[in-house]
Every structure is written in C-alpha cells, then in structure tokens.
MARGUFI-978538 format. One line per 2 residues: their letters; for each residue x, y, z of N, C-alpha, C. Coordinates in steps of 0.05 Angstrom, whole numbers, padded with zeros to 5 digits, always signed. Layout:
MARGUFI-978538
a> X Y Z X Y Z X Y Z  ...
END
This chain:
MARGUFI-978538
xx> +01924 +00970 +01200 +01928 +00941 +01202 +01902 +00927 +01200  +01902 +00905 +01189 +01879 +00886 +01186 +01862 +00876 +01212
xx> +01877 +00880 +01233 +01860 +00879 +01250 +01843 +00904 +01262  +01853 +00920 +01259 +01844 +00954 +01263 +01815 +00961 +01247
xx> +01804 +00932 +01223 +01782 +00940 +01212 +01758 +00945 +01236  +01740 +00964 +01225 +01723 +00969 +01230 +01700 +00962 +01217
xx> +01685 +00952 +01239 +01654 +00925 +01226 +01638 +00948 +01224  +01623 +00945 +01198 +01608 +00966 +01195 +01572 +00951 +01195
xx> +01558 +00963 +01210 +01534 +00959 +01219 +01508 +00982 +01218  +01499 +00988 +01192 +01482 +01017 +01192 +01462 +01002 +01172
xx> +01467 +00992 +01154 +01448 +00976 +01137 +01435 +00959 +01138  +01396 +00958 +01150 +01384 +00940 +01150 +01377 +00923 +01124
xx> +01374 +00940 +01103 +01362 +00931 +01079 +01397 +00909 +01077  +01419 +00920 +01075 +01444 +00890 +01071 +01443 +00865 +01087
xx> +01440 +00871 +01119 +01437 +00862 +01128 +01426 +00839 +01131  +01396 +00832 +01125 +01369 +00816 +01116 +01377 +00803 +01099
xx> +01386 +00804 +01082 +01395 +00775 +01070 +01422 +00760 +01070  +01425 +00778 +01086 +01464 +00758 +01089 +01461 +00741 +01126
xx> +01442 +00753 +01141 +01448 +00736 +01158 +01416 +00743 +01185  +01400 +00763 +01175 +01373 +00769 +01179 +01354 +00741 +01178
xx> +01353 +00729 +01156 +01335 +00721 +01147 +01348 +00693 +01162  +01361 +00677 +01174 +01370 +00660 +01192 +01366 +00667 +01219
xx> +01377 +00693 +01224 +01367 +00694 +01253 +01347 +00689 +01262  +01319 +00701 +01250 +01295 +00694 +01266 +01281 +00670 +01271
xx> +01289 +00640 +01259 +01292 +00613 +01275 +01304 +00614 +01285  +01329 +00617 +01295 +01341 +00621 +01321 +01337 +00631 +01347
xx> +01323 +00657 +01341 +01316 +00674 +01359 +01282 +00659 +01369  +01273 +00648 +01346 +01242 +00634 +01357 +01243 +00611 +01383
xx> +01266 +00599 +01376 +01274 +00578 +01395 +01291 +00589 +01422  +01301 +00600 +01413 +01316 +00626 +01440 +01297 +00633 +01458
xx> +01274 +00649 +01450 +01252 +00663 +01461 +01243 +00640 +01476  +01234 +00614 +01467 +01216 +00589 +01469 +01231 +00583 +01490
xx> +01253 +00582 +01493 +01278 +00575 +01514 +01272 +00591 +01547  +01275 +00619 +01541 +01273 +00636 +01557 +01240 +00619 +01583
xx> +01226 +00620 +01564 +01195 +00609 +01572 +01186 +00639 +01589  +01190 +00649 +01591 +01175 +00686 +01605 +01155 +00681 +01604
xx> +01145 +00688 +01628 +01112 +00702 +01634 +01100 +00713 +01615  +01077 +00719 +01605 +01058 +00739 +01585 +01069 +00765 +01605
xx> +01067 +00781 +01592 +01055 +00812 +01603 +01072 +00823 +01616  +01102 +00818 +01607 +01123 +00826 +01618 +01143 +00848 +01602
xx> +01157 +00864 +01617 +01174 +00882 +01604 +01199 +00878 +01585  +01208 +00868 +01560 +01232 +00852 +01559 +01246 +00879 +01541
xx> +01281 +00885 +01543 +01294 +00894 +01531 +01317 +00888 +01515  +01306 +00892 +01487 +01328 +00875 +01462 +01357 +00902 +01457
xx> +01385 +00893 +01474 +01407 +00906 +01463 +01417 +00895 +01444  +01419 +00918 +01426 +01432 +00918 +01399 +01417 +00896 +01382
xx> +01391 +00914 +01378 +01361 +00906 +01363 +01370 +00907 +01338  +01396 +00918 +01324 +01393 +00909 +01297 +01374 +00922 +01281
xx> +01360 +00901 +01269 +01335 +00913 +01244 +01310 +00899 +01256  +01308 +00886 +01293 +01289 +00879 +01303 +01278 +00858 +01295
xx> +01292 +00844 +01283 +01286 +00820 +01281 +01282 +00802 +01313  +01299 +00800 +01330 +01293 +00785 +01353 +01257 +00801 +01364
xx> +01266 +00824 +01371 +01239 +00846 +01384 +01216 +00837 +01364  +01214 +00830 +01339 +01189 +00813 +01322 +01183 +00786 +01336
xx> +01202 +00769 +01342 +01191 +00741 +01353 +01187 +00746 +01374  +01195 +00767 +01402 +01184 +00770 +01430 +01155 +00770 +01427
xx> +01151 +00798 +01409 +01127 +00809 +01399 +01099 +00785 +01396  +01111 +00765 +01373 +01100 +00743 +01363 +01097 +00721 +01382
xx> +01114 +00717 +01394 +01111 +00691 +01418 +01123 +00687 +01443  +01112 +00713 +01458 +01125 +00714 +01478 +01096 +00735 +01496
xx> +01084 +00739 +01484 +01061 +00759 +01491 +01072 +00789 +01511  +01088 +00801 +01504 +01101 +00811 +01524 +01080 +00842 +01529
xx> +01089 +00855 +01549 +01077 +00881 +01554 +01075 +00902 +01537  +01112 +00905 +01532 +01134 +00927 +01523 +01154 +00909 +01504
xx> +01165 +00919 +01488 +01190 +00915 +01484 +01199 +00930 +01469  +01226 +00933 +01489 +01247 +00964 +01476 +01266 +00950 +01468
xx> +01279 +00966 +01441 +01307 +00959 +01434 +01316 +00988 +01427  +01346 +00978 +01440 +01367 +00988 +01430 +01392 +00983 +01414
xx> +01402 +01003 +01405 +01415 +00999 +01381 +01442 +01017 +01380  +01465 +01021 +01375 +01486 +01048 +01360 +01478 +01052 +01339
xx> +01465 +01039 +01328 +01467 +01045 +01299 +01438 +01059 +01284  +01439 +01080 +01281 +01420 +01094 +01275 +01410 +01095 +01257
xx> +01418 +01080 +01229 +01414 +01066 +01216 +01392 +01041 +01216  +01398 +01029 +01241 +01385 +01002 +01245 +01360 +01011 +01251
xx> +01368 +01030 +01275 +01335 +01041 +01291 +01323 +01054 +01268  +01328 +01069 +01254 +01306 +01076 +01236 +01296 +01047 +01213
xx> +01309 +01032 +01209 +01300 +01009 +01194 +01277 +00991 +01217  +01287 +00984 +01242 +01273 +00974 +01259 +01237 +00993 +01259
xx> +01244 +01008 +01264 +01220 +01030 +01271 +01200 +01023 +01248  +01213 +01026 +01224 +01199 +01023 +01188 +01187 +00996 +01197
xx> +01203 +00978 +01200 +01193 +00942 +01193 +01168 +00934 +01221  +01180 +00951 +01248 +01166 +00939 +01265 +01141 +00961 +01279
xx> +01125 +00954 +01267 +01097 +00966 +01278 +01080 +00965 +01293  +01080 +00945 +01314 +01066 +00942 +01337 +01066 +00961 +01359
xx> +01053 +00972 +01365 +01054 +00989 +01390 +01059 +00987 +01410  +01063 +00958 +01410 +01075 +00948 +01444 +01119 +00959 +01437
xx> +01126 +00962 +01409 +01150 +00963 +01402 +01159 +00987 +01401  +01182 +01001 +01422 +01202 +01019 +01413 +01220 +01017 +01417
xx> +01238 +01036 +01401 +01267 +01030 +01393 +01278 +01057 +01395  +01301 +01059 +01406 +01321 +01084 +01408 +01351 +01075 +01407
xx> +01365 +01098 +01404 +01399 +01098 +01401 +01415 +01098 +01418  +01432 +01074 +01429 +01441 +01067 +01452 +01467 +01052 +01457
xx> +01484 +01048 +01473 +01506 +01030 +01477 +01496 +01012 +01498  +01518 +00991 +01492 +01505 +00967 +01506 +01527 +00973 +01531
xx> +01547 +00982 +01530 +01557 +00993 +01560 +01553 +01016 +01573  +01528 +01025 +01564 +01526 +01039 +01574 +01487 +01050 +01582
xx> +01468 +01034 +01585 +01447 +01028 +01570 +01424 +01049 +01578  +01414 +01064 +01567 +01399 +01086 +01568 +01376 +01084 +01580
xx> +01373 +01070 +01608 +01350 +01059 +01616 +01358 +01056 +01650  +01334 +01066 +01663 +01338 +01067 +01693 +01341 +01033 +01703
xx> +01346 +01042 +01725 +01357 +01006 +01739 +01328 +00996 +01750  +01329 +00965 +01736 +01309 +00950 +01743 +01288 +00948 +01733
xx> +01282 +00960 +01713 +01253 +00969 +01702 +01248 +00940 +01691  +01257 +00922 +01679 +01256 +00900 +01656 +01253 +00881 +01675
xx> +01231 +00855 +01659 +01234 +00832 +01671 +01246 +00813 +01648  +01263 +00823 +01627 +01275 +00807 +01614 +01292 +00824 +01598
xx> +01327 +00814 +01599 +01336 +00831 +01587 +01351 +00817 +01562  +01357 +00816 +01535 +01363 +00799 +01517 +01383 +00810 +01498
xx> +01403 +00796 +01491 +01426 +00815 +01463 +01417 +00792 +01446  +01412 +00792 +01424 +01420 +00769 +01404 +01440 +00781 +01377
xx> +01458 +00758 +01378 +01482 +00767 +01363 +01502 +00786 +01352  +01510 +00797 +01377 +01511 +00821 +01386 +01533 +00826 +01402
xx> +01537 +00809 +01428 +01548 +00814 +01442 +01580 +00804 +01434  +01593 +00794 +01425 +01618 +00790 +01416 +01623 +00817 +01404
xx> +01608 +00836 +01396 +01619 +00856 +01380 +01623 +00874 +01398  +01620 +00877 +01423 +01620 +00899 +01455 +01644 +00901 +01453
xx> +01663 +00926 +01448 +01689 +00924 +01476 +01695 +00912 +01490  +01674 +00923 +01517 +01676 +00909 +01539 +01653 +00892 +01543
xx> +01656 +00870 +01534 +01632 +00846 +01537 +01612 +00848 +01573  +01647 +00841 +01587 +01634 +00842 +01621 +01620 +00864 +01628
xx> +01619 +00886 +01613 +01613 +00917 +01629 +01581 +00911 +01611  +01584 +00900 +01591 +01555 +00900 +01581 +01531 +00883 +01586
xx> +01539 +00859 +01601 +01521 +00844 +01609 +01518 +00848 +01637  +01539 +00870 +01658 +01530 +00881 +01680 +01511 +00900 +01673
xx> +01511 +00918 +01654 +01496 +00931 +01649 +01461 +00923 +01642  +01465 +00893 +01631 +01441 +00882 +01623 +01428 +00877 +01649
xx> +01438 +00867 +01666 +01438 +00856 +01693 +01419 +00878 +01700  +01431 +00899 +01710 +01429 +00933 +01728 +01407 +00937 +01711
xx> +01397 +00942 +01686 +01370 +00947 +01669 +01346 +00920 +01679  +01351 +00899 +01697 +01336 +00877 +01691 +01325 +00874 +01730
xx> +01301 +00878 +01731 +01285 +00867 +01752 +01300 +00840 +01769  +01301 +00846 +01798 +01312 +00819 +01817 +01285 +00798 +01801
xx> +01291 +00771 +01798 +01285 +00753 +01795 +01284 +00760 +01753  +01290 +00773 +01743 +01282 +00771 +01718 +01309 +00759 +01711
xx> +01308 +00750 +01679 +01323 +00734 +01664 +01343 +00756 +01652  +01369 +00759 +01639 +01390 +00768 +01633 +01396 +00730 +01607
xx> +01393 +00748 +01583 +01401 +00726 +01566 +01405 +00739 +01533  +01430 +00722 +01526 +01443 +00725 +01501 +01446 +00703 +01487
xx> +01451 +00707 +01452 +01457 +00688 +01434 +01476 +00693 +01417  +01494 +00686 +01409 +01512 +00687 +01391 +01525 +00671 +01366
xx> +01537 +00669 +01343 +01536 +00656 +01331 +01568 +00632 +01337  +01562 +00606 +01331 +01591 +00589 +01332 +01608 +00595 +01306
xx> +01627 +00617 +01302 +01636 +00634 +01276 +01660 +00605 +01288  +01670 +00588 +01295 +01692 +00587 +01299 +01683 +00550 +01286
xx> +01663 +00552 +01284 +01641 +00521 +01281 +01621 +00522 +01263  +01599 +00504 +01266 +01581 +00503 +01263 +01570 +00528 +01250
xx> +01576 +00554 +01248 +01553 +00572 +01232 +01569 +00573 +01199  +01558 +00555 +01182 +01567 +00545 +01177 +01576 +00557 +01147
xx> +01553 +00580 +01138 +01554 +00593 +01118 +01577 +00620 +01121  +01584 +00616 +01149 +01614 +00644 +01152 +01638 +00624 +01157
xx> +01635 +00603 +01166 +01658 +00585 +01162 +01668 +00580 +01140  +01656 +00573 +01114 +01672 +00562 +01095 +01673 +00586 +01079
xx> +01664 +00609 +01081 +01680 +00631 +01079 +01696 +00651 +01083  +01703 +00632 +01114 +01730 +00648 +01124 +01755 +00621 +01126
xx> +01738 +00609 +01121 +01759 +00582 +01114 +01774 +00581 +01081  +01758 +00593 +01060 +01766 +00604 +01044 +01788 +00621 +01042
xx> +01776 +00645 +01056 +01784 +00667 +01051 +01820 +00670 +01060  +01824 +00646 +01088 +01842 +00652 +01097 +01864 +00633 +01086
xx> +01857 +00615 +01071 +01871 +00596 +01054 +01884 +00612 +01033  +01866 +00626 +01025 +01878 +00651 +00990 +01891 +00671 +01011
xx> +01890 +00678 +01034 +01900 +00704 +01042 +01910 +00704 +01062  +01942 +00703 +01080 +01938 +00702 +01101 +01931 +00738 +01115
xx> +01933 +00753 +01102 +01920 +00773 +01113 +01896 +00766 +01128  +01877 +00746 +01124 +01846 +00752 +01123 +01857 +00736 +01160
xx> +01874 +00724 +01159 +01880 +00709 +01196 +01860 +00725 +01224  +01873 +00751 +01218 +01857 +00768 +01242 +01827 +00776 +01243
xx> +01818 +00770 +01217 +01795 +00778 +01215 +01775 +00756 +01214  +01782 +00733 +01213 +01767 +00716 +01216 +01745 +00706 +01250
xx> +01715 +00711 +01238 +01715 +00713 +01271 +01715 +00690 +01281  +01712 +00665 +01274 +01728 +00643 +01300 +01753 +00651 +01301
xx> +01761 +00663 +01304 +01789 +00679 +01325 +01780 +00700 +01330  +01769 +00718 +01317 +01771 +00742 +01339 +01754 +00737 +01359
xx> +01730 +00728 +01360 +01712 +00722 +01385 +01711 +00698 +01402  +01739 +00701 +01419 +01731 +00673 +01433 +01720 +00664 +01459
xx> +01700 +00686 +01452 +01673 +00693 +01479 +01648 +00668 +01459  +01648 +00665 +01434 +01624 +00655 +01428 +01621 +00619 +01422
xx> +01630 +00616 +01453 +01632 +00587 +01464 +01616 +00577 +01488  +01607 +00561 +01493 +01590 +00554 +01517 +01604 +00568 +01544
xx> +01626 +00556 +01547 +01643 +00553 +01572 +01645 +00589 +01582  +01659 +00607 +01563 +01664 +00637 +01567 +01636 +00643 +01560
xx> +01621 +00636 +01552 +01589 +00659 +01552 +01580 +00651 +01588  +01590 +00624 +01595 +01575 +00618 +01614 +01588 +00638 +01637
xx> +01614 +00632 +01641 +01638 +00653 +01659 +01625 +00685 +01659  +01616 +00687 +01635 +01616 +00717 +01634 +01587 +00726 +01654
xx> +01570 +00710 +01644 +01555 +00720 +01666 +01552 +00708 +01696  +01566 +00685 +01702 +01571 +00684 +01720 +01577 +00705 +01739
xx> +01612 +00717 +01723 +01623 +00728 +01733 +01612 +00762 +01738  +01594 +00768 +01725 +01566 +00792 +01726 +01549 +00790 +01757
xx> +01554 +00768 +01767 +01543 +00763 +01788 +01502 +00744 +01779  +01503 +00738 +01755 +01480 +00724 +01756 +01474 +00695 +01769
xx> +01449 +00684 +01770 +01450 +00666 +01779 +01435 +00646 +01752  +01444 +00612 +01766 +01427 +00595 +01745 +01443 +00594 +01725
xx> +01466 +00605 +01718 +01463 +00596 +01691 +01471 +00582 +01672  +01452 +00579 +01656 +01461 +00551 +01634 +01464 +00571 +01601
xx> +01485 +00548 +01595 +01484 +00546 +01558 +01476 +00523 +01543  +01470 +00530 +01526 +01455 +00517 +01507 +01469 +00517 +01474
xx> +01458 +00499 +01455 +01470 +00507 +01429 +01452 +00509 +01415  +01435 +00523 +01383 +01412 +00525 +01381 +01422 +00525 +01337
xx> +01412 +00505 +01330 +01418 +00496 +01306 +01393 +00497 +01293  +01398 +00511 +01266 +01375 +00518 +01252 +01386 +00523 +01226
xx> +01373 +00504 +01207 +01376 +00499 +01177 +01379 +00525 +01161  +01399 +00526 +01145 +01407 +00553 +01121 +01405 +00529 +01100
xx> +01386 +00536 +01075 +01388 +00521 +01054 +01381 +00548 +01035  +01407 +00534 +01016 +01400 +00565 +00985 +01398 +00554 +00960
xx> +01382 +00578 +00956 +01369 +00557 +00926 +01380 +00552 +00904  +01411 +00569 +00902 +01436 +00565 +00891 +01460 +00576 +00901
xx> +01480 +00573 +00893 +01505 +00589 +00900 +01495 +00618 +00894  +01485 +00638 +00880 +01484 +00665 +00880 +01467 +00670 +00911
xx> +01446 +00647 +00913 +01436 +00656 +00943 +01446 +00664 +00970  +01471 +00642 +00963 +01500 +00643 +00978 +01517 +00670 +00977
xx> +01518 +00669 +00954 +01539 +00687 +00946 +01530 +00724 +00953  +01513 +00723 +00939 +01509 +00755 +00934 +01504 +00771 +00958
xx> +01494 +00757 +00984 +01489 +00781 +01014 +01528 +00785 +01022  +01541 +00761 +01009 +01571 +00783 +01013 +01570 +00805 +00999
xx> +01561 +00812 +00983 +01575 +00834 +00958 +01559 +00850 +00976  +01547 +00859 +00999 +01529 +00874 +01014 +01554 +00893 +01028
xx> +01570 +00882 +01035 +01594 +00899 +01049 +01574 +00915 +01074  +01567 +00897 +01090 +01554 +00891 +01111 +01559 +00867 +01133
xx> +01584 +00877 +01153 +01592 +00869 +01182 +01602 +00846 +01159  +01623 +00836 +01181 +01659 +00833 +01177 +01662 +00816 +01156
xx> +01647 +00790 +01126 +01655 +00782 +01130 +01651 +00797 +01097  +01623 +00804 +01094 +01622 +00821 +01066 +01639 +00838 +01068
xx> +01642 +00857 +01085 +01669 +00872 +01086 +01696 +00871 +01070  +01693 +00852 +01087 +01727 +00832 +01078 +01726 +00825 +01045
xx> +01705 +00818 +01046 +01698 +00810 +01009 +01694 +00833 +00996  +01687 +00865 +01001 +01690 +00884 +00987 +01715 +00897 +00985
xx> +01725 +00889 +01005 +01752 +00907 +01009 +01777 +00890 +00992  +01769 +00865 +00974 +01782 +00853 +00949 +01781 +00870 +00927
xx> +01800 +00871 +00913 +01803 +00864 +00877 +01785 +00854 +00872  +01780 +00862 +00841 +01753 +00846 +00833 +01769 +00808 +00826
xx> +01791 +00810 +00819 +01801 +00787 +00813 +01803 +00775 +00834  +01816 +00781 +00859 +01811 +00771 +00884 +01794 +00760 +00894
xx> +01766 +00777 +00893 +01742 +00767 +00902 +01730 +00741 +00882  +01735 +00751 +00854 +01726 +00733 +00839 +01742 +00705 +00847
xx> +01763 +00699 +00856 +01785 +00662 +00871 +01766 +00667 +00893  +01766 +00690 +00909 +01756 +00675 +00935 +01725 +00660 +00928
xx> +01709 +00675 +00910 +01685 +00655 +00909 +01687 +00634 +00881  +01704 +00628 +00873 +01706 +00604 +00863 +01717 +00582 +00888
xx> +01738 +00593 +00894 +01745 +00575 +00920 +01721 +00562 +00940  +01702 +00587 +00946 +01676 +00577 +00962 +01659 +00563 +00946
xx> +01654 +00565 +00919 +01636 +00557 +00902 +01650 +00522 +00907  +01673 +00524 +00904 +01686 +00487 +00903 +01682 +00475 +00917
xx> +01686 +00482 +00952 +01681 +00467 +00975 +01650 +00469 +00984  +01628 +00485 +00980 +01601 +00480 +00983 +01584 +00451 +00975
xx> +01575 +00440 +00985 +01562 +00414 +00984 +01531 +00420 +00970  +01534 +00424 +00934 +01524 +00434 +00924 +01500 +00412 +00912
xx> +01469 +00412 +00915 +01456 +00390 +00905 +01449 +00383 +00883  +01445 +00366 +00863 +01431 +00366 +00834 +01414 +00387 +00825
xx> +01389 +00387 +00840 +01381 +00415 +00837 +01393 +00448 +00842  +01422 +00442 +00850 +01422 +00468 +00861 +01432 +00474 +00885
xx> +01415 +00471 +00902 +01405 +00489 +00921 +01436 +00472 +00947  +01434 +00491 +00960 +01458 +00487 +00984 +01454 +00488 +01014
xx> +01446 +00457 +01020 +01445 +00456 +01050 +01460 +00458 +01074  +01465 +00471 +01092 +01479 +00479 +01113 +01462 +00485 +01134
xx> +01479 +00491 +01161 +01462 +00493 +01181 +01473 +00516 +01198  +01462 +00534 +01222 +01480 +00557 +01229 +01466 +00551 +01263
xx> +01489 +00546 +01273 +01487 +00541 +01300 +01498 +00570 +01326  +01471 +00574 +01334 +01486 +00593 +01354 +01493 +00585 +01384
xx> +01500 +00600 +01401 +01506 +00585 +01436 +01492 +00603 +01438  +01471 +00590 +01466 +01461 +00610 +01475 +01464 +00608 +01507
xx> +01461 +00632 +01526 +01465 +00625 +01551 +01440 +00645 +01567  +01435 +00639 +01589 +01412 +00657 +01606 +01418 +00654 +01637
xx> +01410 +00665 +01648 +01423 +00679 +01686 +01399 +00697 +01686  +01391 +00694 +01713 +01369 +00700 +01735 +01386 +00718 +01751
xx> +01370 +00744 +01762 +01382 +00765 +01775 +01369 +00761 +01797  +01394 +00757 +01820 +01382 +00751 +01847 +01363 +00768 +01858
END
C-alpha cells in the first residue's frame, strides 16, 4: 500500500542538492538561536551528510560534536565532507541513542525528527543524552506550508494522482507544527520551551535547478517521482513547471520555512 512506502535515506551525494544545500541557512540561524556557550559538548541526531554538525563547528565554537545517524551511508559521507577533529560520527537510532546519560550540553535533530516512529521516545532519549541545565532542541520542515519547493510538488502530485494523498508529507507529519513540536517536549518533561519559525530563501536558476534533485530518488518526495512512468513523471513536472512563479530571467524564487522548538533539562 502507498502508505507502507519506505523513505529511503543512504545517499549523501542525492541528497545535497534536493534539499542539503537549503538546510544549512536554516540550521545557521537555528544554531544562532540556541546562543550556547563556546566549549561545550553538543550532539547532532540523525546527522545526515552533517550538514547541521558543519555550522555547530563554524559558529558555535563547540568542544565536541558527535553525530548520529541509521544510515550508514550518511556516516560515511559525513566523515568524507566533515574534517575537523573536534567532529565524529557513528551509526545510531534516535530511540535508542548510543551514548551514556548526560554527557552533552546540547542535544540537536535537525530535520529529522518527523521521520522517528516514536517521536516521544526520541526526544526522551535526547533529553537522557543531555546534561541538567543543557538545551534539547529540533527543526523541522513546514511540508504542510511554507517549505515551499515540496509543497507545490506534492500539491502537484496529488492533483494528477490521488494515490500520492498518503504520501504527501503535510499529512503524514502532523508533528511539524509549532503547537505539537512544542507538546512533545513538553510532554518529555523539558523545561522553557519555545517555538519558533525560521524562513530562508530557495531561489533556482531555472526550472531544471528545481527539477532534477527529484530525479535523485532520495527521501519521500523524489521517491514518489521515481516510482512514476516516464509519462507520468513527465505531467507531473509539466504540471509543476505551470504553477512555479517563474522570472524573465529564469530563475525561481521561493522560500523554505522550518519550525523550530528548544527545552532546557531541569
């Protein structure tokens, strides 16, 4: 069944241009958010290709920073890209997190956590990895809003298909809202905490710039776009090609807004 897909997540090199190369203004202002001490311990779940663990690195002066990852795939791409020696990375679940209690004075998922099982068991777990008084904080994307380059392609997609209904993630994730990111760690037992929304410019220098990190068939939405007919795929991106707010020169301005939320461990 269409909902039974499985998001596939092993490819850094796909990854990086379909939705890499956006994160890390997000994650710069995230970090900037946090405001952390220099010389502190921070731990990135589900590090991805380390893109977030680069901007700790870069503006955050930290001690350490570890990431983890499932995808073994990622960690070996992370490891390649990220060279600092304050940086390591190993193979891990976020419910389950391979790290003694309390060691961290900062514990962080960025865009990530909607894809957990169990969301609540994972941000207790971030909690239990994170020092009394340290920060417990995540970001995620508004798939249901504002991010704006997976909206009008699942706004597409689901107009040509109603198959594509379940897979669209403003429905499947309806954790990646202020109100439920805020509950969730509430309900973890954190303290303090606030959300935020964190908006940062996607501009492409044409529709193929747009287009081609789908044909990556890399996490849910390229997926969805490989798992078409070539005739299929070819309506669904004329259909996207029509509704994009496309400029004289070209190029295609949009913007990709994530929520972000943070909690203090008593």
């Amino acid at each position: 069944m269409a909902e039974e897909r499985k998001d596939v997540w092993a490819s850094g090199q796909a990854y990086e241009p379909y939705v890499g190369r956006w994160s890390r203004p997000v994650a710069r202002q995230f970090v900037a958010w946090l405001n952390c001490p220099q010389k502190k311990d921070w731990l990135d779940i589900g590090c991805g290709t380390g893109a977030l663990c680069e901007v700790i690195l870069d503006g955050a002066s930290p001690r350490k920073v570890t990431g983890v990852d499932p995808s073994e795939g990622f960690v070996s791409f992370a490891r390649y890209k990220v060279t600092d020696p304050r940086a390591a990375f190993q193979v891990g679940n976020a419910q389950a997190i391979p790290v003694a209690d309390g060691v961290f004075d900062a514990t962080v998922a960025g865009l990530v956590l909607n894809f957990v099982p169990d969301q609540a068991k994972a941000v207790r777990e971030m909690k239990r990895a994170t020092r009394a008084g340290g920060v417990v904080a995540a970001y995620v994307w508004d798939y249901a809003g504002e991010m704006q380059m997976m909206r009008r392609f699942w706004d597409a997609a689901v107009a040509l298909d109603s198959n594509a209904i379940p897979l669209d993630e403003g429905r499947r994730f309806p954790v990646c809202h202020p109100d439920p990111l805020a509950r969730l760690f509430e309900d973890a037992g954190l303290a303090a905490v606030a959300a935020r929304s964190i908006d940062v410019p996607t501009v492409f220098k044409d529709f193929a710039d747009y287009w081609t990190p789908f044909l990556g068939g890399q996490a849910p939405a390229p997926g969805y776009c490989m798992s078409l007919s070539e005739d299929r795929r070819a309506a669904l991106r004329e259909h996207i090609r029509a509704s994009l707010p496309v400029r004289d020169d070209g190029s295609i301005h949009l913007i990709a807004r994530a929520w972000a939320v943070r909690g203090m461990v008593p």
